[in-house]
Backbone as CSV, one residue per row, in Angstrom:
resi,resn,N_x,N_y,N_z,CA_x,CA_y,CA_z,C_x,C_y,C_z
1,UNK,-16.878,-6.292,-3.988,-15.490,-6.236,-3.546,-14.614,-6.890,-4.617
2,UNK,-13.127,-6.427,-4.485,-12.647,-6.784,-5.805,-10.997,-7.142,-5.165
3,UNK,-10.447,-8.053,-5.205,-9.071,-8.617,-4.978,-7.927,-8.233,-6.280
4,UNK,-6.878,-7.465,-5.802,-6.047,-7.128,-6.679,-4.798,-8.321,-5.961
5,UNK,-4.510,-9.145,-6.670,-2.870,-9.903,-6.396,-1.924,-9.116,-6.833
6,UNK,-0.724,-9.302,-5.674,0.241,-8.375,-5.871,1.566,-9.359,-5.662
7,UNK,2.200,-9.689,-6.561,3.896,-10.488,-6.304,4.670,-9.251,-5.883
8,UNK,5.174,-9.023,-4.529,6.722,-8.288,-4.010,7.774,-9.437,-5.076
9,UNK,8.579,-8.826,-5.336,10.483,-9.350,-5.539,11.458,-8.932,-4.482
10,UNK,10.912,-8.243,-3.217,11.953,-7.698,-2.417,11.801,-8.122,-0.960
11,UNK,12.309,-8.084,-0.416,11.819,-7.756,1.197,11.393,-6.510,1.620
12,UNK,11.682,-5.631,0.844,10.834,-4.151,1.394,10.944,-3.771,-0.064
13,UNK,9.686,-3.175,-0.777,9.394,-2.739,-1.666,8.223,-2.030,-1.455
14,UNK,8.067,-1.015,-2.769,6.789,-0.112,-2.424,6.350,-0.396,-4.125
15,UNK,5.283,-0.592,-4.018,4.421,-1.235,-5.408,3.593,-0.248,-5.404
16,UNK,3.170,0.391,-6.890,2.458,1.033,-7.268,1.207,0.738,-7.720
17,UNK,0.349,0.771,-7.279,-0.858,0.071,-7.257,-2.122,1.061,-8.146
18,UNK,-2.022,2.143,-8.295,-2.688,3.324,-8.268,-3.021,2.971,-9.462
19,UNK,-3.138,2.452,-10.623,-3.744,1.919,-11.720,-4.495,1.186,-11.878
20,UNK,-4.503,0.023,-11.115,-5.211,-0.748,-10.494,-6.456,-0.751,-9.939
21,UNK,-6.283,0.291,-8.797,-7.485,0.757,-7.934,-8.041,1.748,-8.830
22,UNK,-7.390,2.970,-10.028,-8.419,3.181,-10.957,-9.070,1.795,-11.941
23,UNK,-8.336,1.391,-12.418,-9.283,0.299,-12.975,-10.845,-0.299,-12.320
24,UNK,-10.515,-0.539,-11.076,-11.672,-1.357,-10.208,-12.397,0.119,-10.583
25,UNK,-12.454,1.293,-9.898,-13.489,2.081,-10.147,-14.020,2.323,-11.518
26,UNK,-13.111,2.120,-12.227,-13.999,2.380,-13.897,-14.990,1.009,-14.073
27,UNK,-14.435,0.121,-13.714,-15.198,-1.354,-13.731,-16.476,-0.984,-13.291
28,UNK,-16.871,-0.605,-11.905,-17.634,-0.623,-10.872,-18.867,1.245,-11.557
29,UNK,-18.300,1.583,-12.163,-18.823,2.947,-12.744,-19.620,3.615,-11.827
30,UNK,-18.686,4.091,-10.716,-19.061,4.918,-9.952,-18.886,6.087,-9.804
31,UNK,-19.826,6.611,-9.952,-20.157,8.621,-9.909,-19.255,9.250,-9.020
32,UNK,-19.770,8.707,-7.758,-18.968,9.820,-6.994,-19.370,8.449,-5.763
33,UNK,-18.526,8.961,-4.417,-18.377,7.737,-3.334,-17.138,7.810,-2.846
34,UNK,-16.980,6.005,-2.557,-15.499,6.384,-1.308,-14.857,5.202,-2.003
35,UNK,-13.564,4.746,-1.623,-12.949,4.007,-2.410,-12.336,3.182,-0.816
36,UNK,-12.111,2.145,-0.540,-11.868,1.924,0.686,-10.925,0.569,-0.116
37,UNK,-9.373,0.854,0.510,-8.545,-0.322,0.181,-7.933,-0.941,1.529
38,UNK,-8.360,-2.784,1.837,-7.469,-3.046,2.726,-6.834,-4.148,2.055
39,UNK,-5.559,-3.985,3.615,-4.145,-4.654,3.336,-4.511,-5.979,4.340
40,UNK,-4.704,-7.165,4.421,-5.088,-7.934,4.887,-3.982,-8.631,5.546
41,UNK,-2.481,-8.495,5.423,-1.267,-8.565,6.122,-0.889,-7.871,7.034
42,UNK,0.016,-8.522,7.987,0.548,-7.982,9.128,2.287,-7.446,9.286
43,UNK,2.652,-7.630,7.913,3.867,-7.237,7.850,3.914,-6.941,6.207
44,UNK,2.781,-6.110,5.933,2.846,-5.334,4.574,2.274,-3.856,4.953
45,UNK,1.536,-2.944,4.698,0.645,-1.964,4.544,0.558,-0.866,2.812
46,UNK,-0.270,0.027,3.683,-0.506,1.020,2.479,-0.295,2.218,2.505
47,UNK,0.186,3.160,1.756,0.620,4.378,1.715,0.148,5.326,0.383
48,UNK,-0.209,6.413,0.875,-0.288,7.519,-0.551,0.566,8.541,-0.503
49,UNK,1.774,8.448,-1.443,3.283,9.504,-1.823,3.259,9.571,-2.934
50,UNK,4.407,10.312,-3.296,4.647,11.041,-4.231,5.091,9.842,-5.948
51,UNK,4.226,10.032,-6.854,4.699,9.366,-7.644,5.530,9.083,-8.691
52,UNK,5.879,10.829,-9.007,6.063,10.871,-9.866,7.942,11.065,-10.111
53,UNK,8.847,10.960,-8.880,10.236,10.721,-8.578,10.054,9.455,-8.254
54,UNK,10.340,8.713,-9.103,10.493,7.128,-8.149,11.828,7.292,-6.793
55,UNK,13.304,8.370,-6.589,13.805,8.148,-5.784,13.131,8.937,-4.294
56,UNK,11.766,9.191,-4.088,10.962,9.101,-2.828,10.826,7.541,-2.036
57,UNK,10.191,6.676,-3.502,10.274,5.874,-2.744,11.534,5.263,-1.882
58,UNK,12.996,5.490,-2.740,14.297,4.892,-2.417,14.276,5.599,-1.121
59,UNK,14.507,6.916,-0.972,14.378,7.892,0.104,13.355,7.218,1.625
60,UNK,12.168,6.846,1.203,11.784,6.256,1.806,11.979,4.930,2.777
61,UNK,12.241,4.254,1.681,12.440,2.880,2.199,14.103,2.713,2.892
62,UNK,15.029,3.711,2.798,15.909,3.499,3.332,16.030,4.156,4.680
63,UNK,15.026,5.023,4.871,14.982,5.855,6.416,14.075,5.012,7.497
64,UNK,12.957,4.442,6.737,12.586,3.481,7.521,13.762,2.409,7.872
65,UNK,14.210,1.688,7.027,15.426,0.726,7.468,16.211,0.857,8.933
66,UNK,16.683,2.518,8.452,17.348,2.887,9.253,16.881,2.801,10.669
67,UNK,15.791,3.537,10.662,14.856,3.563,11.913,14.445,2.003,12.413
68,UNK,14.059,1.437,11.437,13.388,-0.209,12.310,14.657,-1.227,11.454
69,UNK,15.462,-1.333,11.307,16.322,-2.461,11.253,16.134,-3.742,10.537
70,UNK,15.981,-4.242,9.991,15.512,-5.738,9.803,16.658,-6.736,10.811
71,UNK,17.547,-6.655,11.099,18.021,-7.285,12.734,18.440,-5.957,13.650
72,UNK,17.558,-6.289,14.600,17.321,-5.599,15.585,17.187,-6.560,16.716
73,UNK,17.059,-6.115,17.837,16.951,-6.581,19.352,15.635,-7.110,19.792
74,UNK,14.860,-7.964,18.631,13.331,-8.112,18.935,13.581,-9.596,19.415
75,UNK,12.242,-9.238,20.118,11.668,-10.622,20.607,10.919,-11.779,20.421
76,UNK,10.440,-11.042,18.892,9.511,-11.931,18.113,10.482,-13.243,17.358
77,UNK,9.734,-14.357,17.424,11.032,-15.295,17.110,10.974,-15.582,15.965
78,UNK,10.171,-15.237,15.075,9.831,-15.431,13.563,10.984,-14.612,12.389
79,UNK,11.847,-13.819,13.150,12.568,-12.833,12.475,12.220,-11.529,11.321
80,UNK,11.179,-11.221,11.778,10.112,-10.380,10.819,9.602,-9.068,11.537
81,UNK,10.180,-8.966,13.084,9.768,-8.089,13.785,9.393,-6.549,13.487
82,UNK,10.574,-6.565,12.468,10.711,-5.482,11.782,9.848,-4.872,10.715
83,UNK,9.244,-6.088,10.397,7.983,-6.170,9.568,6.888,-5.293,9.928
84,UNK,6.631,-5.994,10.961,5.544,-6.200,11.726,5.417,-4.649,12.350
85,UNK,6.327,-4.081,12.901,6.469,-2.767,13.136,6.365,-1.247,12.005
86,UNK,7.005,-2.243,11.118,6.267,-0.947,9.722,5.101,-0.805,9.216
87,UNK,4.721,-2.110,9.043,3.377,-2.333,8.741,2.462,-1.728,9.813
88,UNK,2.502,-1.878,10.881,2.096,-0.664,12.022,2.070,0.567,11.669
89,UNK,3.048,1.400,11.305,3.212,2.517,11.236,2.333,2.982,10.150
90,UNK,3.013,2.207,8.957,2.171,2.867,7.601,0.756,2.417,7.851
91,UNK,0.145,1.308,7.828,-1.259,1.283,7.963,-1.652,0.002,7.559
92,UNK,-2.890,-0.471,7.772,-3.226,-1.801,6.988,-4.678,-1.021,5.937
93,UNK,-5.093,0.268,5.988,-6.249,0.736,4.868,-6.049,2.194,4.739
94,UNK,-6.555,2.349,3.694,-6.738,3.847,3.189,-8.167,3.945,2.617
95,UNK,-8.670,5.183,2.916,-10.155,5.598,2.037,-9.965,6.521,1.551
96,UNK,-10.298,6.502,0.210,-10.099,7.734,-0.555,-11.404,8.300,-1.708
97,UNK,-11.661,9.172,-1.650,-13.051,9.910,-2.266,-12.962,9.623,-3.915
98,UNK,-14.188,9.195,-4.381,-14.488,9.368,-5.921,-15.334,9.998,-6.099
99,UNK,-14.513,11.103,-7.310,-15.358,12.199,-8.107,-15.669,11.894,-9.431
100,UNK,-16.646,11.851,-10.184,-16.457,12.296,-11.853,-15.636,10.879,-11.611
101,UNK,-16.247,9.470,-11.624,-15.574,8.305,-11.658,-14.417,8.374,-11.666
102,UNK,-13.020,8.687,-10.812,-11.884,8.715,-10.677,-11.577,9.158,-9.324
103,UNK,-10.873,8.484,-8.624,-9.995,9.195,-7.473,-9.427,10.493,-7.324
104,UNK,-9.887,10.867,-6.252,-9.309,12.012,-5.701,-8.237,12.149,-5.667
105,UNK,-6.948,12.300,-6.163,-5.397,12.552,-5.495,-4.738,14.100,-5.817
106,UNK,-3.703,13.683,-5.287,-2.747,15.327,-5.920,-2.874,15.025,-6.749
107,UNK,-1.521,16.024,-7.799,-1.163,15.810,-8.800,-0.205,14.921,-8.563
108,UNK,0.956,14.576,-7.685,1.853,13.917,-7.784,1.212,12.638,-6.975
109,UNK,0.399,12.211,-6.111,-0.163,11.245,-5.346,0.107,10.118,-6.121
110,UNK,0.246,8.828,-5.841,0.001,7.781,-6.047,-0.099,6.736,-4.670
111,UNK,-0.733,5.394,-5.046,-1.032,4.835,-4.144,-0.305,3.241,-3.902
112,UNK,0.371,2.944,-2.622,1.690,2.059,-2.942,1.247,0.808,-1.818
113,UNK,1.331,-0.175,-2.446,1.274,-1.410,-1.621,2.861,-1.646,-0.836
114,UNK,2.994,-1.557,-0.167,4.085,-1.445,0.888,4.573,-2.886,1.513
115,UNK,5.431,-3.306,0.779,5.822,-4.709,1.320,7.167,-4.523,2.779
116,UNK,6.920,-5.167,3.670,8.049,-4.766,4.572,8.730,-7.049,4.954
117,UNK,8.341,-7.615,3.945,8.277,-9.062,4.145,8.568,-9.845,3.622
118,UNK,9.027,-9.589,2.065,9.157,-10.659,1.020,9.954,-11.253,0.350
119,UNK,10.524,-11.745,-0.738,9.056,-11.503,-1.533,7.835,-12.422,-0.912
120,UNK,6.627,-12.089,-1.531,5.581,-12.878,-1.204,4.388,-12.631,-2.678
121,UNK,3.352,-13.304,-2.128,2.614,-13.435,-3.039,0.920,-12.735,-1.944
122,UNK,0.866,-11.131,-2.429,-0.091,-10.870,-1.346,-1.545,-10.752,-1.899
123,UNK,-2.120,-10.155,-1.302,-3.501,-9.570,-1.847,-3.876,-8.268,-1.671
124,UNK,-4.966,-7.302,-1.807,-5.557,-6.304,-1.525,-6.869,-6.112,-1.798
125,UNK,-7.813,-5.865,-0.628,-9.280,-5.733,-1.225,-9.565,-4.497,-1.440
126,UNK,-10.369,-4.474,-2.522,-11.203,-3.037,-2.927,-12.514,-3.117,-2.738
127,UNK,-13.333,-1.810,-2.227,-14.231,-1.833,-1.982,-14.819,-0.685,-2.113
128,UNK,-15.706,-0.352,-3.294,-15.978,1.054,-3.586,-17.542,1.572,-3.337
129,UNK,-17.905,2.608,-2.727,-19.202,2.264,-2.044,-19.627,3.803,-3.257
130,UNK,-20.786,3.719,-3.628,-21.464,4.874,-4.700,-22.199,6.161,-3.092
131,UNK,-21.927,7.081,-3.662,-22.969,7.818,-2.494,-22.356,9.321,-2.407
């Protein structure tokens, strides 16, 4: 297993990670297998979009806003509710297939550490199984 650290600068940001998680697999020199990434936070997750317009992500992150608020009518008293609810939605893991030592994606795919909290100082585990 392999820990990637990730610094957010935002309160909602989408980090591109997808270099990264190739790196660990070239490290690990695996043929073919599964690539399994978790988000070990409760008000971050993970997502696979489009990489190659960075204004998807803008597109993105402002419809969520819209939809979950960062002040809203919650009950959670920590003021993060909003967090906590995206990070729901998008996910806390993704598994994704290795071929010919490299990830499976589109052509435009990339893979985004999803901050809905920060900034902060997070983590992500990798875990690449051969088979």
């Amino acid at each position: 297993m392999v820990i990637i650290n990730i610094s957010s600068t935002k309160r909602t940001e989408f980090i591109d990670i997808t270099s990264q998680i190739e790196r660990v697999i070239r490290e690990k020199e695996i043929e073919e297998g599964i690539c399994i990434i978790f988000c070990p936070h409760t008000t971050a997750g993970l997502t696979i979009n489009e990489n190659a317009d960075p204004s998807v992500r803008s597109d993105i992150i402002a419809h969520i806003e819209k939809l979950i608020p960062y002040r809203g009518h919650y009950l959670h008293l920590e003021g993060n509710a909003d967090s906590h609810i995206k990070a729901s939605i998008f996910g806390s893991s993704l598994s994704l297939i290795v071929k010919n030592k490299r990830l499976i994606l589109g052509r435009w795919q990339g893979i985004y550490f999803c901050e809905f909290d920060g900034p902060r100082e997070r983590k992500v585990y990798v875990k690449v199984l051969s088979g």
